[in-house]
C-alpha positions in Angstrom: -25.8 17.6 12.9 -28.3 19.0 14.9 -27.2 21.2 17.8 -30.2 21.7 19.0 -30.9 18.1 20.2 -28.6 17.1 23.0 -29.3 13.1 22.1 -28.1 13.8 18.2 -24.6 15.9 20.1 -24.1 13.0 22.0 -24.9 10.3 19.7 -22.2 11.8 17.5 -19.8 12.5 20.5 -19.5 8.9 21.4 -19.5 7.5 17.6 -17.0 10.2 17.0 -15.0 8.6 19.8 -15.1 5.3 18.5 -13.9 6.5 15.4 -11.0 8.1 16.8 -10.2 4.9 18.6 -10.8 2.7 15.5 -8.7 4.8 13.2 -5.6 4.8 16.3 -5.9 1.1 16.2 -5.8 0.2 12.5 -3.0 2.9 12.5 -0.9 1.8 15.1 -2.1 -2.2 13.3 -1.2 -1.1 10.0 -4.9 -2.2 9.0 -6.3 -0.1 6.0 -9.4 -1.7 7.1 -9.7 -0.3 10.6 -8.5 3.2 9.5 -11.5 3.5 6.6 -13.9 2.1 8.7 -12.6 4.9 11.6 -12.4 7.8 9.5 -15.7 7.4 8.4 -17.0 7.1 12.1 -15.4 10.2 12.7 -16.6 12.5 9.5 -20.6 10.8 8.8 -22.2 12.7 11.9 -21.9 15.9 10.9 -23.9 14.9 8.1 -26.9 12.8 9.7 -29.6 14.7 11.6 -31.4 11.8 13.0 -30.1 9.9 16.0 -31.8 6.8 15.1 -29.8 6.8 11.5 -26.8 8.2 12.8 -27.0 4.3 15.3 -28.0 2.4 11.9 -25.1 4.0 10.0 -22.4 3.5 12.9 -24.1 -0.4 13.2 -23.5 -0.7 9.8 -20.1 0.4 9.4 -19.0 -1.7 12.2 -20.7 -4.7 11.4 -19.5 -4.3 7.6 -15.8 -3.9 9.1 -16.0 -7.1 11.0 -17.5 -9.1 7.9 -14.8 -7.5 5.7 -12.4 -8.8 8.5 -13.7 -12.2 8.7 -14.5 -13.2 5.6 -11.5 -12.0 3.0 -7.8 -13.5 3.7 -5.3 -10.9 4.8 
């Protein structure tokens, strides 16, 4: 992550968030799913440097969760 670029600390503030939020909720739903899916929210940023991937990546992950959701039984 790159401290030097308040966008990028933000960016990975707010994704962060979500994460935190995502992995409550498939805790408290007892959804694997939602907890994978919010863990890796929480831990990807602190790898990524560019804001414009670290969007993609979070996009991704939450468009991959609700496909995973909607398409398999269970």
């Amino acid at each position: 992550m790159d401290f030097g670029n308040p966008w990028a600390l933000f960016s990975g503030l707010i994704i962060g968030l979500l994460g935190v939020g995502l992995f409550g909720y498939g805790k408290k739903q007892l959804s694997p799913r939602a907890m994978l899916t919010g863990a890796v929210l929480c831990v990807y940023p602190y790898f990524v440097v560019s804001v414009a991937l670290l969007w993609l990546i979070a996009a991704a992950c939450l468009g991959g969760l609700y496909l995973w959701c909607r398409l398999s039984p269970g």
